[in-house]
N, C-alpha and C positions, 0 to 999 in steps of 0.2 A: 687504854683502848681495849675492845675487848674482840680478841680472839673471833676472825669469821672465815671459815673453810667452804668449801662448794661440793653439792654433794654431782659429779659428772653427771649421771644415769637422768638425773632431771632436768638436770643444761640441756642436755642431746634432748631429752623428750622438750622441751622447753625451745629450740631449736626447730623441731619436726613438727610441731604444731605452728609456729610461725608461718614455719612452711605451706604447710597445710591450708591454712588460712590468706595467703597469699595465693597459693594457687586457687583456693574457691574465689575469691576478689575476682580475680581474670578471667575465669571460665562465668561468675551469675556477670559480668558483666557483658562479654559475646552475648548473652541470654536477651540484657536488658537490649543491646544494639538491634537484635532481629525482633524483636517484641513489639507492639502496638495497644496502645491503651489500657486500658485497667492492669492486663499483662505484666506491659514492662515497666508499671508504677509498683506490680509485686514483688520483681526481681529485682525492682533496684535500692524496697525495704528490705528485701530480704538478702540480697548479697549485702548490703550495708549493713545488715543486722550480723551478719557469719562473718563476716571482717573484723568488725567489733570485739563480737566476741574472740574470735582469736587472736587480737590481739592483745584485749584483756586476760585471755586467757595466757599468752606467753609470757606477761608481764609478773603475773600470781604462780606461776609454776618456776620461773627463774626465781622470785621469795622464797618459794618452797626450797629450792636448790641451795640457798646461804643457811649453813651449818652453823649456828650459836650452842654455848653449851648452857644452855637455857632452855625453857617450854616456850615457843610463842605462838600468840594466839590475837585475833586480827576483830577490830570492829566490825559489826553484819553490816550495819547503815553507810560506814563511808566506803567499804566494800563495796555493797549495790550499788553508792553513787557509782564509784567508780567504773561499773560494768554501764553504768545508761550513759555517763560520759560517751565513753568508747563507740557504746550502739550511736548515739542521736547525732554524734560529729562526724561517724563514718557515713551513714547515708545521706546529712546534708552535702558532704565531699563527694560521695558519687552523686548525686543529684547533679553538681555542679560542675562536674569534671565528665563523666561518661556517655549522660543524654547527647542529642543531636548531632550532626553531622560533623560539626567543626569544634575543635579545643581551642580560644583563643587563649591570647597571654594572661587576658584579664580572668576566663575562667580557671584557669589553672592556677592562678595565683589565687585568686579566693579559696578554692579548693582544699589548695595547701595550706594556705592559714586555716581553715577552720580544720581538714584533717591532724596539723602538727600539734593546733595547740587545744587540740582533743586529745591528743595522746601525751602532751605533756602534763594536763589535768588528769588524765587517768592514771599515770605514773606517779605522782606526788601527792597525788590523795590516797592512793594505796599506798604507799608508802606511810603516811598518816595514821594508816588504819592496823598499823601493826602497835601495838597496844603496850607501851611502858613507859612508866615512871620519868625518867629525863629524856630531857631532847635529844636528836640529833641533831648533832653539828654536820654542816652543809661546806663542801670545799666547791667554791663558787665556781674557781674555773674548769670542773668537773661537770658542776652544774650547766654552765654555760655552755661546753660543746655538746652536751647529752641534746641541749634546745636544739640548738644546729644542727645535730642529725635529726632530732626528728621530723624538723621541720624538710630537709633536704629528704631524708626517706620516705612523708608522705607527699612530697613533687613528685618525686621517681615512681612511687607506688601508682600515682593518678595518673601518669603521663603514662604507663605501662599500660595499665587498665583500659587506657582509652584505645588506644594505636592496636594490642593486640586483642581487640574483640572481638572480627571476625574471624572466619575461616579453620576449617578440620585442620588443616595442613599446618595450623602454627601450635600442635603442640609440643614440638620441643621447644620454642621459641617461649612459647608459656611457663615450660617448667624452669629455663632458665632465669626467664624473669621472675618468678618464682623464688627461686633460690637469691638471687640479688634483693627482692624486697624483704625477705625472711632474714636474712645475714642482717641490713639495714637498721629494720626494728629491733632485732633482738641488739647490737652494735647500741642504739639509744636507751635501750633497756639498761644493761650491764652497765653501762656508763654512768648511769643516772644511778643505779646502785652500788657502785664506788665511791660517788660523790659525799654515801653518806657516811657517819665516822660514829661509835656507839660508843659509850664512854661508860666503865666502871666504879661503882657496883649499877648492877640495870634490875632493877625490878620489872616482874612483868605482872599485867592484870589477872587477876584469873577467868575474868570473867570474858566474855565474847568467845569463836570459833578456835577450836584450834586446828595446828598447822595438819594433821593427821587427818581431818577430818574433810579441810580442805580444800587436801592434794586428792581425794577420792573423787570432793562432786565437781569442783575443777574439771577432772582428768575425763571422767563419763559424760558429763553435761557437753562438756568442748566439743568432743572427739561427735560424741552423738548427732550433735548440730549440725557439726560441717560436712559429717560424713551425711547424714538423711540431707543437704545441703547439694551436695556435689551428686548423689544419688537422684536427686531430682533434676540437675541439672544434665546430667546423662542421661537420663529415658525423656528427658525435652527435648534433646540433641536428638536421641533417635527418632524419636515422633515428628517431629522435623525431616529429618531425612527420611521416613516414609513417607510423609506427605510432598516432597518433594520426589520422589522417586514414583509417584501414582501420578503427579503430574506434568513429570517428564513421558512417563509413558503416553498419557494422556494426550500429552503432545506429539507428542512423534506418530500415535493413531492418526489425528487429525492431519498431519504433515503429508506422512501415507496417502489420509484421503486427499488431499489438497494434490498432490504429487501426481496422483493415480485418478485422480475423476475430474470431470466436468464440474466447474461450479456452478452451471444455471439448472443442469439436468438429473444430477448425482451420476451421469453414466460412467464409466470410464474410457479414459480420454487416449490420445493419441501412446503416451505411452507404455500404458498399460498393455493396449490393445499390440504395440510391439513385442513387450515382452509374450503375451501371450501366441501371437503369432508364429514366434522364434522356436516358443515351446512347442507346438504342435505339427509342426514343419520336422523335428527332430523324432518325435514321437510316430508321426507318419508317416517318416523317413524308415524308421527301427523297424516297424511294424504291420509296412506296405499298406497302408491305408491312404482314405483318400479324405480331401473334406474340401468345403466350401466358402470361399470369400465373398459376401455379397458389399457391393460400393454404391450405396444410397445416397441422391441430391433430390430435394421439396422442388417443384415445378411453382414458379409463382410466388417465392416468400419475399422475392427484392423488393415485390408490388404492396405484398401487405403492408411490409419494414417501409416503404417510401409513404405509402398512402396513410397509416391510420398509425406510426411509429413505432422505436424501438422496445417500447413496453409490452405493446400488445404484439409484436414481433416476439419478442420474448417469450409472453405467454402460450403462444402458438407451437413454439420449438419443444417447452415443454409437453405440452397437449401431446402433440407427436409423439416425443421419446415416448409416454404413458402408452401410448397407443402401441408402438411398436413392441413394446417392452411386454401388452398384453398377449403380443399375438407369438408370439418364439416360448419354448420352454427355457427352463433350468440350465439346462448343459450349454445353451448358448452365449456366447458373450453379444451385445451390444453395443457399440461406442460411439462414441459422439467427439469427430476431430475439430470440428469449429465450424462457425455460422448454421450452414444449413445440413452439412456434409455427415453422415452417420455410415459406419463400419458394421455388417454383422457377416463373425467368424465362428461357423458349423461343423464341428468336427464329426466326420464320420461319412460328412452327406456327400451322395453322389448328386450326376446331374439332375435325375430325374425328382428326387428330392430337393434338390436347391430351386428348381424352375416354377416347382409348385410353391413352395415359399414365400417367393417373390411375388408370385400371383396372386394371394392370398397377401400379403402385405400392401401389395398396388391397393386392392377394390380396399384394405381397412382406410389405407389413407385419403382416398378417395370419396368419401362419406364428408360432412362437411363440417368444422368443428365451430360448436357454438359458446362462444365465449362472450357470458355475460349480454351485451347489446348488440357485439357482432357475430356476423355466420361468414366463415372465412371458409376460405375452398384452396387447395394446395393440391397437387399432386405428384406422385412418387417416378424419379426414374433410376433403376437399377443396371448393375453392373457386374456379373456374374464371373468369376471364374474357378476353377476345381483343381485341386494339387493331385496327382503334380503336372496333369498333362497342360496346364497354363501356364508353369511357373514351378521353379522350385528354390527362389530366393523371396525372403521376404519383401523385397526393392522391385521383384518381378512382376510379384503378385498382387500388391498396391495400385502399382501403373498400368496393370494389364487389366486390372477391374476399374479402375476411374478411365482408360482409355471404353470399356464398353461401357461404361457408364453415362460418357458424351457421345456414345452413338445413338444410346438411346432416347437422348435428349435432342440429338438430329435428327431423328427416326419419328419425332411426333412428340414425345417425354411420355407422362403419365402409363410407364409400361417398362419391360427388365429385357436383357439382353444377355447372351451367353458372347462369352469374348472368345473372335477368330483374329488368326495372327494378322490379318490387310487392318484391323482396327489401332493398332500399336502404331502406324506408319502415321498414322491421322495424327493421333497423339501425340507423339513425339514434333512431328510439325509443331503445332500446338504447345508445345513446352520448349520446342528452341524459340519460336515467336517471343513467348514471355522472357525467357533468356537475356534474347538479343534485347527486349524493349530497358534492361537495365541499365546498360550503355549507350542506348539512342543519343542522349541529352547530351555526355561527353562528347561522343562521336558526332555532334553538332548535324541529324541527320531529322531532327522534329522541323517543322516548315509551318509557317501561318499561309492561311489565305483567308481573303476579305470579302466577303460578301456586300455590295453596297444597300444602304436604306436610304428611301428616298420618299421625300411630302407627298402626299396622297394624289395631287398630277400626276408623278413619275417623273419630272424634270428636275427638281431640286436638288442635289444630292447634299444627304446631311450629314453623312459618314460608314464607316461599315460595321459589319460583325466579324469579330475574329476566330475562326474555325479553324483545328487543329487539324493537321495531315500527317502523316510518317514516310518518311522517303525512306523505306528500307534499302540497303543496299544492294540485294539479290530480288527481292521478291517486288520492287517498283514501290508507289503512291499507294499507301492504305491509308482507309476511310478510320473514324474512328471509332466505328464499332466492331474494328477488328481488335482494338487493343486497349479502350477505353475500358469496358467491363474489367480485365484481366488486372488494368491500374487500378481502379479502384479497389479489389479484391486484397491486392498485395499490400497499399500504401503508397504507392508510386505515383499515385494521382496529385497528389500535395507539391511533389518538384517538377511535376511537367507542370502544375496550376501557376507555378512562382513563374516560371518559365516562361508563360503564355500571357503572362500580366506585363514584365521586366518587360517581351518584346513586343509586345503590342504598345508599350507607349512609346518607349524608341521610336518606334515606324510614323507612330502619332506626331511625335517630337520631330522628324524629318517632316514630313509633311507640313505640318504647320510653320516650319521655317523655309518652304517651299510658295507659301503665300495660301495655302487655303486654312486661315483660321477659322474657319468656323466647322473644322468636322469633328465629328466627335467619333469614336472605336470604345467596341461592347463587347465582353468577354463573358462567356459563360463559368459558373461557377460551379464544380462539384459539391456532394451534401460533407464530404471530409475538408474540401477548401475552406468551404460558410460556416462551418462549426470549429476550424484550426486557432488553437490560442494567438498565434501570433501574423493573425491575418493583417490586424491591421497595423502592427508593426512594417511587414512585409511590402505593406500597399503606400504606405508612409515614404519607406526610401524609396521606391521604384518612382512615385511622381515625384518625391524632391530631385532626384537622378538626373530625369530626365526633365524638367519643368514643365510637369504638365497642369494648366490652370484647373482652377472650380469646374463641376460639369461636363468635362472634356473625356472623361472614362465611365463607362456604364459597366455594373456588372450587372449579368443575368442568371438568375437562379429558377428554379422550376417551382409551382407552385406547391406540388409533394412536398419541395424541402423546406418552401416558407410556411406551409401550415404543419408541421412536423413538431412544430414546439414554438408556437406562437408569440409567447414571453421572451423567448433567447432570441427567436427572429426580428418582434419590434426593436430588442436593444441592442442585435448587431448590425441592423439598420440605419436605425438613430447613429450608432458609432461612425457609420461608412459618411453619412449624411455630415458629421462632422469633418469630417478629412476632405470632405468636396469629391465625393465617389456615388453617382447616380446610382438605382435599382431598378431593376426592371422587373416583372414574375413573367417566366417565361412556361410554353404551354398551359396558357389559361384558359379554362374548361373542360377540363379532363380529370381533375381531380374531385376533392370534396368542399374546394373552397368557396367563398363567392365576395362580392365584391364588400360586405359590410363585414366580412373579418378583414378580411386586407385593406381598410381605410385604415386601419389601428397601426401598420406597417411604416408608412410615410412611403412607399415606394415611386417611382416617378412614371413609371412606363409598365402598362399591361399588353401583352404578347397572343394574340387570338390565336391557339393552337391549328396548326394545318388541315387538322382534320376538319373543321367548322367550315374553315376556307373553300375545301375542296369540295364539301357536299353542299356548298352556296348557292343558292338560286332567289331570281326576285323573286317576290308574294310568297316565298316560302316561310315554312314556322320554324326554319334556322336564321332567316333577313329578321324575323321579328323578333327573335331572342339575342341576336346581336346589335341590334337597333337600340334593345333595352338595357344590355350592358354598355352601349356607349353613349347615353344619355346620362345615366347614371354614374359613370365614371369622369364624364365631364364635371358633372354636383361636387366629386372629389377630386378636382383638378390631377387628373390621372391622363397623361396620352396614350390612346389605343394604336396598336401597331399591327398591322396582320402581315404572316409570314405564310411563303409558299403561293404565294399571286406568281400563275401561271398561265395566266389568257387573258388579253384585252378586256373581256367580257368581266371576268374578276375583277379587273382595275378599275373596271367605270361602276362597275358596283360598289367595290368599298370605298371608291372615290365618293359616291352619292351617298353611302350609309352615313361618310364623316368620317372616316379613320384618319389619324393625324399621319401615319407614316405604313408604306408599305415595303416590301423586300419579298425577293422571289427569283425564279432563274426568268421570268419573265424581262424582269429588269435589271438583272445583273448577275450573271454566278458568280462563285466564289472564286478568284482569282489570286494568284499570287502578287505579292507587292510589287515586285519591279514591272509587273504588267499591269499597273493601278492607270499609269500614267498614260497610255495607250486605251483604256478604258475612258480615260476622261476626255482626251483629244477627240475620243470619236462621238463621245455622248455630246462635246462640243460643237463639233461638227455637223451632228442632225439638229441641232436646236437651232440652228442657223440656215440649215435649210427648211427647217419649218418656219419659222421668222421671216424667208425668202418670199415661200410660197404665200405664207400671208398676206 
């Protein structure tokens, strides 16, 4: 046997390159994990390729480390082989092991076969390639476990590789792992060069590389790769986190702007305008200064947003902001808290500058803005007040300028107001109303009354309408345009709409187990009820509840909100029409519609709005336009209802015109249900003395 010592200095270096190359493996793989396309097909030749190499490289610098007392010197060809072994098995093995989201069993296991017995082929063909005379003899079960760690070393190296790819935060986790796959291979290395046994006398070739020569290109080629390797893979890393770092900022700008402005207007929004307020209240606290809160609401935008919809509603708000935005300098802020409502906070201004402002804002908005095919007309009412003799909280100065800001919407609108303290008392009214209306529903304190409809004689009765009233507790029976608008503003309008549907068919439900089946009760609909996702969920349990048949429930909706979106109104129609839930369009002819849009609707019942009614006369050119719509609407099996019949004289007319159904206080107000029954007794009672006298 001959004689083999170890030279330490190259183990250790032989050792540290391991290393080295373990930790580039885990760091080009993170690379390949965040990478996309051609990218991470580079990084994962090319960490495959710096793996490779170093491992070929630890395998030729631990030969260089075994001490013979001989010259030896290494084949160039099975050398090479043995370095494209190493490269073409490590990037199939990450190929197979590192891409996509999940490691399964099966990819890790191929993985490992083709990494281990890459590197079994590279260690016994270099091995090969050391150049003498007689063989080496192989001690097999040296041989054998060298297989088994390699094999078990490149599991662990791929299963590492994969698990620790992402994340800054795992580099100690990396260097450790690291360290374990570098012990691994080198552990498979040594082993597999114990195995071999040299036998005396050994000649060596002279020809091919010698050992001096190298351990130099070895040492430089290696170290160079991994390091221009790892080198690259750190200003990747950085350039990554700049680019992440421009796009967090990026975002957080945007966020800012989302946070801090209007999305339809770009103004900014409620709380911008807060903090700004907070500031300048401090600063004109500091400084004795005064400045000016103006509280701006559009005169007329409900009409637009019902009449020609929320798009062109849209369009309009903006149109304003532009407008308003033209007429204020620099140093002012502008904002815009929602729907119609716009804040502008003056710092500096007294009254006599804030009055003029206004002034000058009123006559801008008051020009008529033409948008595209329409010419829309709005106008401005303002709400004035000045710190600190208004206010010197920001909570003060808010409600002290929207309290003059509904004065001047009482006062006529289209014009500004300076706020006195008898105005706050209004308001506040005004805002406990809203208050209290939160509780109404609990406090079981909302009341129906019924208005009846009856066939175009007046004698028929065919059932009523259901009209909403508020039994306040202190302040009596309010109408409901004391709090109807204020519902719909908030949201509120949706659970008094459930509300009003749930007890109108009860009542219906009592009644017709009372023996009049055949009436039928009509509820009006809000444009938030007729557009709610879960309306006809809603309407589903309420008639199964109370069993109420086909036909026996109308809703009424306004013409505004059935030509609003023509498309969503025929197919929430259709829907209602399925469920056994009649339609009605109610105030017809006031809007933009006419009766050849709304055949496409399927509606059942059209509502001749009041005003037509009232300005009625025979031979008039209002009898011949209603003559013409109900000829017409006959062709689309449509029944005409006219509402507001309040004279004899009205009934024998639209009785003669044709109306199928009329309703009015002529023939019945609106009454509450327990007095339904006393209403009929007596309508019973004169048909019988008309019947008499006949």
């Amino acid at each position: 046997m001959l004689l083999v010592t170890w030279d330490s200095v190259l183990v250790s270096v032989s050792l540290i390159v391991a290393f080295i190359a373990a930790f580039t493996a885990l760091d080009t793989a993170g690379r390949v994990a965040v990478s996309r396309g051609c990218l991470a097909k580079l990084w994962l030749v090319g960490g495959g390729t710096a793996m490779g190499i170093g491992i070929w490289a630890m395998h030729f610098i631990g030969m260089l480390a075994m001490m013979m007392p001989v010259t030896m010197r290494y084949d160039i060809p099975l050398t090479a082989l043995s370095l494209l072994v190493a490269i073409a098995t490590s990037i199939f093995a990450f190929a197979q092991s590192v891409q996509g989201s999940h490691l399964t069993r099966r990819r890790l296991m191929r993985g490992t076969l083709i990494l281990g017995s890459g590197v079994i082929a590279m260690h016994y063909i270099g091995m090969n390639a050391l150049m003498i005379e007689t063989a080496i003899r192989w001690n097999m079960p040296l041989v054998t476990l060298s297989v088994v760690i390699a094999y078990a070393a490149s599991g662990a190296a791929l299963w590492l590789a994969f698990h620790l790819r992402q994340g800054e935060s795992l580099l100690i986790l990396r260097v450790c792992a690291a360290l374990v796959m570098s012990i691994a291979i080198a552990g498979m290395h040594y082993t597999g060069m114990a195995a071999a046994d040299y036998s005396q006398p050994m000649m060596m070739q002279h020809h091919g590389v010698s050992e001096e020569g190298l351990a130099v290109w070895v040492t430089i080629i290696t170290l160079s790769i991994l390091g221009l390797t790892l080198l690259i893979s750190m200003l990747d890393a950085q350039l990554r986190a700049a680019r992440l770092a421009a796009k967090l900022k990026r975002a957080n700008s945007e966020l800012r702007q989302l946070a801090l402005h209007d999305n339809l207007t770009a103004l900014p929004n409620r709380v911008m305008l807060e903090q700004q307020l907070t500031t300048q209240i401090k600063q004109a606290t500091l400084q004795d200064e005064t400045f000016a809160l103006m509280f701006m609401d559009l005169d007329g935008f409900k009409a637009v947003n019902d009449t020609w919809g929320h798009h062109v509603g849209d369009r309009l708000l903006i149109a304003v902001a532009d407008r308003l935005q033209a007429e204020v300098s620099e140093d002012i802020l502008l904002a815009r808290l929602g729907g119609d409502e716009f804040v502008l906070l003056c710092p500096q201004y007294a009254v006599h500058q804030a009055t003029n402002l206004a002034q000058q804002l009123v006559q801008a908005i008051d020009v008529p803005f033409e948008l595209d095919r329409y010419s829309l007309r709005v106008s401005l009412s303002i709400g004035i007040v000045i710190f600190p003799q208004h206010g010197r909280s920001q909570q003060e100065m808010m409600f002290n300028a929207d309290s003059a800001m509904y004065h001047t919407k009482h006062s006529g609108r289209n014009g500004w107001c300076l706020f006195e303290p008898a105005m706050s008392a209004v308001a506040q009214h005004q805002l406990a109303l809203a208050n209290d209306l939160w509780n109404a529903l609990e406090y079981q304190e909302m009341r129906l009354f019924y208005q009846p409809k009856f066939r175009a004689g007046g004698t028929v009765l065919m059932g009523f309408e259901a009209l909403l009233r508020w039994q306040h507790p202190r302040r009596g029976l309010l109408m409901p345009d004391m709090f109807l608008a204020r519902a719909e503003k908030t949201g509120q309008i949706v659970a008094l709409g459930n509300w009003v549907i749930n007890e109108a068919c009860r009542q219906l439900k009592q009644w017709r187990d009372e023996g009049n089946g055949d009436w039928s009760v009509s509820v009006n609909l809000s444009a938030l009820q007729f557009q709610q996702r879960d309306l006809i969920e809603s309407l589903h349990q309420a008639l199964q509840r109370h069993q109420i048949p086909d036909g026996a429930l109308m809703l009424e909706i306004t013409e505004n909100i059935a030509m609003r979106n023509p498309q969503f109104s025929q197919q929430r129609i259709a829907e209602l029409h399925r469920l056994g839930v009649k339609v009605a369009i109610d105030n017809f002819g006031i809007g933009y519609a006419n009766l050849l849009h709304l055949k496409h609707l399927e509606a059942s019942e059209l509502k001749i709005d009041r005003a037509f009614i009232n300005s009625l006369r025979a031979d008039s050119e209002d009898a011949t336009v209603v003559s013409a719509m109900l000829t017409l609407a006959r062709s689309l099996n449509l029944r005409m209802v006219a509402e507001g019949v309040e004279t004899e004289e009205q009934q024998r007319l639209l009785t003669g015109l044709g109306f199928d159904t009329l309703q009015g206080y002529l023939l019945g107000k609106p009454t509450p249900a327990e007095r339904i029954g006393e209403f009929t007794a007596a309508l019973a009672f004169t048909d019988n003395v008309v019947s008499s006298g006949a």
